[in-house]
N, C-alpha and C positions, 0 to 999 in steps of 0.2 A: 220595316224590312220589306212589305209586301210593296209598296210604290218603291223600291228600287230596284225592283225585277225586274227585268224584261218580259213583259206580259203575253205577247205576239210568239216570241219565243218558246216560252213554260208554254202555251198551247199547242203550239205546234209540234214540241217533243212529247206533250201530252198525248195527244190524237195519231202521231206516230207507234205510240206503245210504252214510253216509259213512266212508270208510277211514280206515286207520290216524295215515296223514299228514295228513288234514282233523282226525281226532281230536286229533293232537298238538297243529298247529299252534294249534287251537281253546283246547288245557287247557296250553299251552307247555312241550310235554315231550317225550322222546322215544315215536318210533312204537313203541320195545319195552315201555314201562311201558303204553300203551294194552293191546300185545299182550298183558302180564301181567296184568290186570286181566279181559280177557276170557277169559282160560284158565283164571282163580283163579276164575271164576264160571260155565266149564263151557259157555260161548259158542262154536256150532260156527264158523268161519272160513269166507268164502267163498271158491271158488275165485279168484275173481279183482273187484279191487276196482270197484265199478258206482259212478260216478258221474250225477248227476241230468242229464237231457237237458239242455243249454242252445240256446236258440232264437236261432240267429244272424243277424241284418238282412242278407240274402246280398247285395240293391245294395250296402249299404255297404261288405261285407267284396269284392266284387269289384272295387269302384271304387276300395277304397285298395291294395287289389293292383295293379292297373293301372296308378294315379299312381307305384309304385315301394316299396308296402310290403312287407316280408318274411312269411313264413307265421309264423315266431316273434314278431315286433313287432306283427302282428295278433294272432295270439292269447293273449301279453302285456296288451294293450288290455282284452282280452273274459274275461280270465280263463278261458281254456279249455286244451286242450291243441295243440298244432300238427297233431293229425291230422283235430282238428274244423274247421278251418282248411282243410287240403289237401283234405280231404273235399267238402264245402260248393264250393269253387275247382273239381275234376274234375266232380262232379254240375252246373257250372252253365255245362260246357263250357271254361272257362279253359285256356289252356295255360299249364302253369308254365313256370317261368324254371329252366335249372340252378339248384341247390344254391348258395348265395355268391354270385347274381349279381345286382342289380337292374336292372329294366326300363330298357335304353337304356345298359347298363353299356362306357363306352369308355373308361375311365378318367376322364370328368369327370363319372362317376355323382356322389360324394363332395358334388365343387361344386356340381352341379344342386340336392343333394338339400339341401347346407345352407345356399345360396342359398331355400331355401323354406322353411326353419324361421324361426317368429318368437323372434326375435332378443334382444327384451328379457327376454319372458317365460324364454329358457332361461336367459340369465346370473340373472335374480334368482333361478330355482329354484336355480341350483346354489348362487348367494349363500347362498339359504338352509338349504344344507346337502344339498340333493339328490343323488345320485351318478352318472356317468355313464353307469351301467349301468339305473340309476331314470329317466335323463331316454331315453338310449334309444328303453329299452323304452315309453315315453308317448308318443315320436312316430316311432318305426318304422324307427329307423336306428340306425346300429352307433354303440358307445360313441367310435368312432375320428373319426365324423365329427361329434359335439358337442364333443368334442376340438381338432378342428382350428376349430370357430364360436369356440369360444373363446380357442382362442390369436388366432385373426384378430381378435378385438375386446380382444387386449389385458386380456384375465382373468388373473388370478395365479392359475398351478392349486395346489390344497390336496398338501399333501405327506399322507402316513400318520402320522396323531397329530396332526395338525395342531387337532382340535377339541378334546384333550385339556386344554389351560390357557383355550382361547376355546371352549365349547360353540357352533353354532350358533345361531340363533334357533328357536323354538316353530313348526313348520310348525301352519297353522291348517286344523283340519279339521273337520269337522262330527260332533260327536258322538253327538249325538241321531238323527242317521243312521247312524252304523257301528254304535249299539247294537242299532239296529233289524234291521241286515242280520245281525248276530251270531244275535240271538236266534231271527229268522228263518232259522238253518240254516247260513249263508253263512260260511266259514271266515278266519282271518286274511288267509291268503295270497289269496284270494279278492278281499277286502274290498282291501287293500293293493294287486292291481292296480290295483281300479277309481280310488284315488286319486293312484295315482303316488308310494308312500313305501314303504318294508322291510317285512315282515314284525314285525320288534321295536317297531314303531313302534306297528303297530294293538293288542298284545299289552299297549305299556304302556299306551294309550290305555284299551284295557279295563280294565284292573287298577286303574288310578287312575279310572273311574267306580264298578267297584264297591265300593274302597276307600271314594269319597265318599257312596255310599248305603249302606254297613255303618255311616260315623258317626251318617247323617241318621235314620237308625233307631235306634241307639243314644239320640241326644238327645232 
């Protein structure tokens, strides 16, 4: 895997600021062959991995704190980490909620919160293959309480394997845009928050654009 990288490349984005795990997730490999790559070429290692500032809308990020969003399911959203999150929330005065607990949490947090989720839109994502842990993280609450929207409306939940003889359908995404935020820096898992699908997803979505422009240049 490690001689089919772009070597020149991984350092350049290396020495730019993105780590190990941006690099993998970027060339779909593990963060040890990025490792081996930069040590086979003498690349000194930085103490500790710096990722690029991200500039967060703090009304936004407090006001869906407040309505009952978690620090992870916002920074899920924003593709950040949860400390840029908590940060942003203490600098803008917020007091957090315990650890596990959502705003106004009496036990009918759950129902409040999926009484507020729109409804159709979560059963067709899941329809179309989405996971509970994808849909989630896209609107700020635990896998448990998409879980229970669904059973309430009567969904058949998927077993494990279940897409094995029936594939989903093709989630539709915009390509011409993920190529852009690729190329522009922005790493798979990055990219894959912003649209609400896996990791593996943006990776094949890449792979089969530059598949389609090694032909178009071929013919």
């Amino acid at each position: 895997m490690a001689t089919k990288l772009p070597a020149d490349e991984v350092i350049a984005l290396y020495r730019q600021g993105s780590n190990l795990r941006d690099l993998a997730d970027r060339y779909g490999c593990a963060p040890n062959t990025i490792k081996r790559i930069l040590e086979r070429h003498g690349v000194p290692r930085r103490g500790s991995p710096r990722r690029p500032t991200v500039q967060l809308p703090e009304e936004d990020v407090v006001a869906a704190y407040r309505q009952g969003g978690t620090i992870a399911g916002i920074a899920a959203q924003y593709a950040v980490h949860g400390s840029a999150v908590r940060t942003l929330l203490v600098r803008s005065g917020v007091e957090l909620r315990p650890v596990g607990r959502r705003r106004g949490s009496t036990g009918k947090s759950t129902k409040s919160k999926k009484s507020s989720l729109p409804k159709r839109e979560v059963i067709a994502s899941y329809k179309r293959g989405s996971t509970l842990k994808v849909l989630a993280e896209r609107y700020g609450v635990s896998p448990s309480t998409i879980c229970v929207l669904l059973e309430g409306e009567g969904v058949e939940r998927r077993k494990s394997g279940d897409w094995e003889s029936v594939p989903p359908p093709r989630v539709q995404l915009p390509v011409g845009d993920i190529l852009q935020a690729y190329a522009a820096g922005d790493s798979p898992r990055a990219i894959s928050g912003r649209y609400g699908v896996s990791v593996s997803t943006i990776q094949r979505r890449l792979r089969e654009a530059r598949s389609a422009s090694s032909r178009t240049r071929k013919e």
